[in-house]
C-alpha positions, 0 to 999 in steps of 0.5 A: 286197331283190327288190321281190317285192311290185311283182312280185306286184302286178303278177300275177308270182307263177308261178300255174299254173307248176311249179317243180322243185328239185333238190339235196340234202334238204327237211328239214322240209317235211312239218311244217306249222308253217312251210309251211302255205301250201304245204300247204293249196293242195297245191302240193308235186305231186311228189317223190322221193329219187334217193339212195336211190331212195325216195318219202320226200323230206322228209329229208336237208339243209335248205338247199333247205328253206330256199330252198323257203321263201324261194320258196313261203312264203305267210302273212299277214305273209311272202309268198315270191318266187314263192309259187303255182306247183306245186312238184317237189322232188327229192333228186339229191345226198348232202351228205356225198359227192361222187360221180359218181352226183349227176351221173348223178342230176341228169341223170336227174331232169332227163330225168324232170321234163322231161316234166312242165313244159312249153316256158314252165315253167323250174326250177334247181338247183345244181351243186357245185364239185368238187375232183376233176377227172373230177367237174368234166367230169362237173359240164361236161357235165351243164351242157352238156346242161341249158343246151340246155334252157333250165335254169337252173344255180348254180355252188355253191362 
């Protein structure tokens, strides 16, 4: 699909870079079964519930455990896209809700997380399409900001 195997043998596997992941839950993360990889290197640097303002960020929705997956895996059969940088995982989103508090919380994650990556360092994450106009201006705006920040942002429909 990606041909991540030329990458990779080409040394393009984001050793000593970080990477922050920003959405809505790591559901299963601290279960060593499918990412022993992750957690032998002890590469999950840090991590944090912006929700419900906790230390404990291996819950909520699975879809960026899914996506950590496909980036970090690392076994001896399945080795993921970008499999040695040091990873940040931060919840900023409730998956049931739309509120304006996401868009606050991503801005606020962002500001944070800046201060850890440096200049050659880039990290992403989604922002909703929501159905609420005054939830779009806000979804612009926090867009506006990171893009001046070199971030990379998916439009999620």
């Amino acid at each position: 699909m990606l041909n991540a195997r030329f990458l990779h043998k080409q040394n393009y596997t984001e050793k000593g870079k970080i990477v922050a992941i920003l959405d809505a839950g790591f559901l299963g993360v601290n279960t060593p079964t499918l990412f022993v990889s992750l957690h032998n290197k002890k590469i999950i640097l840090v991590g944090y519930d912006f929700v419900k303002d906790s230390n404990n960020f291996y819950k909520g929705n699975s879809h960026e455990t899914n996506i950590l997956f496909i980036m970090g895996v690392n076994t001896t059969n399945l080795i993921g896209t970008v499999p040695d940088p040091s990873y940040y995982l931060f919840i900023t989103k409730d998956f049931a809700t739309e509120k304006e508090i996401e868009r606050s919380n991503g801005v606020e994650t962002v500001e944070k997380t800046d201060r850890f990556i440096s200049p050659d360092n880039n990290y992403g994450y989604g922002i909703p399409n929501f159905q609420n106009a005054l939830n779009n201006e806000l979804s612009i705006k926090e867009f506006e900001w990171n893009s001046n920040k070199f971030i990379l942002i998916q439009q999620l429909k």
